[in-house]
C-alpha positions in Angstrom: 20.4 106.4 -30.5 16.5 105.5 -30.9 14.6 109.2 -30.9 13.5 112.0 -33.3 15.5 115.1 -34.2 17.4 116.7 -31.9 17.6 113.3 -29.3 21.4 114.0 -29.5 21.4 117.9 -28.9 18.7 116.5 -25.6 21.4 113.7 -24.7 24.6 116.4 -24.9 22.8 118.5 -22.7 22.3 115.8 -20.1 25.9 114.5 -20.5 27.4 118.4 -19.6 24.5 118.4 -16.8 25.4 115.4 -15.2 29.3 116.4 -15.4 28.8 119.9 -13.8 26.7 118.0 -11.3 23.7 120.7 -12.2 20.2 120.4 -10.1 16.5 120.5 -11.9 17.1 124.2 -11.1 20.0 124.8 -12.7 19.1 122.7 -15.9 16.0 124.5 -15.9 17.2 127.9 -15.9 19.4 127.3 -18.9 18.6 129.1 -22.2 17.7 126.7 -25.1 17.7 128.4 -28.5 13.9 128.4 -30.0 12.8 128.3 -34.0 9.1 127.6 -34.5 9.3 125.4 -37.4 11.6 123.0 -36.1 11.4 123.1 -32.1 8.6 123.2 -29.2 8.6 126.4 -26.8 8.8 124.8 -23.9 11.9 122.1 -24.7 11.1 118.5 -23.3 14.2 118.9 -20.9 13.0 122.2 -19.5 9.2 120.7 -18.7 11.3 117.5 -17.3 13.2 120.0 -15.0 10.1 121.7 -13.9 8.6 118.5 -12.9 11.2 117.5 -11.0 11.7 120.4 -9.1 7.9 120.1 -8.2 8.7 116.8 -6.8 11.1 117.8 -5.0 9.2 121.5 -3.5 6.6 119.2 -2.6 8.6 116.2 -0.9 10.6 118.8 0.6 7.1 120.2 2.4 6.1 117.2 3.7 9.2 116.8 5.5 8.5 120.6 7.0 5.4 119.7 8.3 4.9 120.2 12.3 4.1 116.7 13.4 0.8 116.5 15.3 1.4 113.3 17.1 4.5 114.5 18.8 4.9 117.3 21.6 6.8 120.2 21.3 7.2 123.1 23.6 
């Protein structure tokens, strides 16, 4: 494994993620354990989560959309 520290812990994470088929929203609402010295407060997998639940709010709104060139009544 090419990273810094705590690559593997990240990579563990993801593995149990993808095998309890979790969502962004699910991942992201997970509680990561937090020491100043040696970790970020906002956890690169948590920030990745947020992202792509953005992505997805906003792709999702798109699709909501009325469409103006069709008639509805």
């Amino acid at each position: 494994m090419i990273g810094g520290g705590g690559v593997t812990g990240r990579i563990d994470v993801i593995a149990s993620a993808v095998y309890n088929k979790m969502r962004p929203h699910d991942l992201y609402k997970l509680d990561f354990c937090y020491s100043p010295p040696y970790s970020p407060v906002w956890d690169p997998l948590l920030i990745a989560a947020r992202v792509a639940m953005d992505k997805a709010h906003a792709h999702h709104e798109k699709e909501e959309k009325p469409r103006r060139d069709v008639l509805t009544f």
